[in-house]
C-alpha positions as CSV (number, residue, x, y, z in Angstrom):
1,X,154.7,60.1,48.7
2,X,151.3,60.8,47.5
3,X,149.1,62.7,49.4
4,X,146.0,61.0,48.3
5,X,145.1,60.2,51.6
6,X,144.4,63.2,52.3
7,X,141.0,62.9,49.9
8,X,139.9,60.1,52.0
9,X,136.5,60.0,53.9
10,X,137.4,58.8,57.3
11,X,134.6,59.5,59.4
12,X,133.7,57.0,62.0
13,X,136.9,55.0,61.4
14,X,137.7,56.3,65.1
15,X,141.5,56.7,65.4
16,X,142.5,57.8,61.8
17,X,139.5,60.0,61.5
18,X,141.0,61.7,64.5
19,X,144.7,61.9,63.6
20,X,143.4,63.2,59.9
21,X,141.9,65.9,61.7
22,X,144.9,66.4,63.8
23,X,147.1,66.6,61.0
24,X,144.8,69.0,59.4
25,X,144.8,71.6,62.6
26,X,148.3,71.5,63.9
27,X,150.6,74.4,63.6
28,X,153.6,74.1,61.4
29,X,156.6,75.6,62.9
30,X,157.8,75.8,59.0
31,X,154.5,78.3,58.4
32,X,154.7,80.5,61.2
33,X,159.0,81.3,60.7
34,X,157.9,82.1,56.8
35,X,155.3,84.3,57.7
36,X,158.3,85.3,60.7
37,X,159.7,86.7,57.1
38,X,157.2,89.8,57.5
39,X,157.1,90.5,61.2
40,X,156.3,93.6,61.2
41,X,152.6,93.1,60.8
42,X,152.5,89.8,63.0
43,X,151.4,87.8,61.0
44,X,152.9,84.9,62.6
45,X,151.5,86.0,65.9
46,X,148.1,85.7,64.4
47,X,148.8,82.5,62.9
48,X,149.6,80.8,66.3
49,X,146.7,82.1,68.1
50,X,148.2,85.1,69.7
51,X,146.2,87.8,68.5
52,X,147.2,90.5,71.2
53,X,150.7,90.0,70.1
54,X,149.6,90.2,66.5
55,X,148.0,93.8,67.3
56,X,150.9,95.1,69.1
57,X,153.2,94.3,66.3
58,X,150.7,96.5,63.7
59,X,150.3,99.1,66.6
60,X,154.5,99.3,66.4
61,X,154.8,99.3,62.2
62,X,151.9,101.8,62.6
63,X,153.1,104.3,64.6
64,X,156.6,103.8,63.0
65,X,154.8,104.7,59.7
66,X,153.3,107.7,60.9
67,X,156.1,108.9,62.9
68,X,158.5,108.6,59.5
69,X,156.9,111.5,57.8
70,X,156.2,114.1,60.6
71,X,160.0,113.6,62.0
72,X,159.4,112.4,65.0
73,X,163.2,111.9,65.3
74,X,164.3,109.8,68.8
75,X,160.8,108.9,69.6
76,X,160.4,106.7,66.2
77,X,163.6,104.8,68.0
78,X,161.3,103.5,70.7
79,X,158.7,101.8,68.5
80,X,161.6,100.5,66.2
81,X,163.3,98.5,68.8
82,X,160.0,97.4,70.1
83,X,159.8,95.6,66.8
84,X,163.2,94.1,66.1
85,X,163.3,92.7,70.2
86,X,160.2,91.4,69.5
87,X,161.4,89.9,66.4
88,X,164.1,88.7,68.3
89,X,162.4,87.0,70.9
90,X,159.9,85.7,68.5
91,X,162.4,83.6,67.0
92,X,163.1,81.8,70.2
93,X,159.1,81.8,71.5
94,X,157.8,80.1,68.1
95,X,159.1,76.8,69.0
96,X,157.5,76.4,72.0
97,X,154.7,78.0,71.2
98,X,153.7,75.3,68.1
99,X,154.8,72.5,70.7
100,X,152.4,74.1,73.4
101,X,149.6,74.5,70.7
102,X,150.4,71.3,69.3
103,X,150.0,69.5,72.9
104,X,146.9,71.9,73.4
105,X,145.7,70.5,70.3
106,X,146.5,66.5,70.7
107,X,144.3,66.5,74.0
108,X,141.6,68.5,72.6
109,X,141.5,66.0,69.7
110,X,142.1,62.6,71.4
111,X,140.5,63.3,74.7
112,X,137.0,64.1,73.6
113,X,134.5,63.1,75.9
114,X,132.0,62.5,73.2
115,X,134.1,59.9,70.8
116,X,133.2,56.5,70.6
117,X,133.8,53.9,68.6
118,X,132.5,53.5,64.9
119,X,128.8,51.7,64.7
120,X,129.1,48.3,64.6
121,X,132.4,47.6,66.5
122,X,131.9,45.1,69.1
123,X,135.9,45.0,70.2
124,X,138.7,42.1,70.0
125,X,136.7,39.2,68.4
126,X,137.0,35.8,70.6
127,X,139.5,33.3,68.2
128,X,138.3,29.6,67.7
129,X,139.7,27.0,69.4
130,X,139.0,24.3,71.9
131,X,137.3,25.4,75.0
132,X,139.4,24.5,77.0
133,X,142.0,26.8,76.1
134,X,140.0,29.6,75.4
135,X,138.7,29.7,78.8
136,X,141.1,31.8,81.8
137,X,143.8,29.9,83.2
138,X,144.4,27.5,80.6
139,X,147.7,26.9,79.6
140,X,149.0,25.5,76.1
141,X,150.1,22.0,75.8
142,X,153.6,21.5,76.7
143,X,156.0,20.4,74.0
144,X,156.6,16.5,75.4
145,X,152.5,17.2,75.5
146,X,152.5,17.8,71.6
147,X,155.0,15.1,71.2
148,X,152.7,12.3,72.2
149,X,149.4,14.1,70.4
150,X,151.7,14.1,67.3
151,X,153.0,10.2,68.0
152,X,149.2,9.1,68.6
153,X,148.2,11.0,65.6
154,X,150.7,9.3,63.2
155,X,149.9,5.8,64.8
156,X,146.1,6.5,64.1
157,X,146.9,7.6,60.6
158,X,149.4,4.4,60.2
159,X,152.9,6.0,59.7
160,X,151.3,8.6,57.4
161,X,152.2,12.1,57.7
162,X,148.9,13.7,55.6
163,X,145.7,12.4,56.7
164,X,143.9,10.8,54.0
């Protein structure tokens, strides 16, 4: 499918403006279990708005860097498993997180106090017809009713079933 659509100017066309710009802000769960691939700088902790996470992931690969060349020895174990169990449960948490976000995201965009409707609309447009059944209450002519409007109708028009 062509993603043309995407080029389109929709501003002020209400709900598609605001499901284009839905589309364009959520969190893909795809994205953030690729950038997953390179935990250890948490990257995918910054990409779904969990900065503090982020950090402690670069504070671990840090001080497992630095700890590599001086020989630390059991001490570079401690930042090491910090990574991989929070690798771990970073596979489970993303999920939820992008759904959370998602949500977060869905009533930010669609529950804007300040959205109306595009200039000019003036709602449902009334549909011509007799009065009478435009106005409340009025029901439709029953079917022995449209019987006898279509028998009259034929007798007026003399058997014929095109008026002239």
């Amino acid at each position: 499918m062509s993603k043309a659509w995407r080029q389109l100017d929709l501003k002020g066309a209400g709900l598609q403006q605001m499901n284009a710009e839905y589309i364009r802000d959520m969190r893909r769960p795809v994205v953030a279990y690729a950038l997953m691939a390179a935990f250890p700088l948490g990257l995918h902790r910054f990409y779904l708005k969990e900065p503090l996470g982020g950090i402690a992931y670069l504070i671990l690969s840090l001080s497992l860097l630095l700890g590599v060349p001086i020989g630390a020895g059991i001490w570079l174990l401690l930042p090491a498993l910090g990574l991989l169990g929070g690798a771990i449960f970073d596979l489970f948490w993303i999920d939820r997180r992008v759904t959370h976000l998602n949500k977060t995201l869905r009533m930010r965009h669609f529950l804007r106090p300040d959205h109306r409707p595009p200039p000019g609309y003036q709602g449902r447009g009334e549909e011509p017809g007799p009065r009478e059944a435009r106005s409340t209450g009025a029901q439709p002519a029953s079917f022995n009713q449209q019987e006898a409007m279509l028998r009259a109708l034929m007798k007026a028009n003399k058997g014929r079933r095109t008026p002239p």
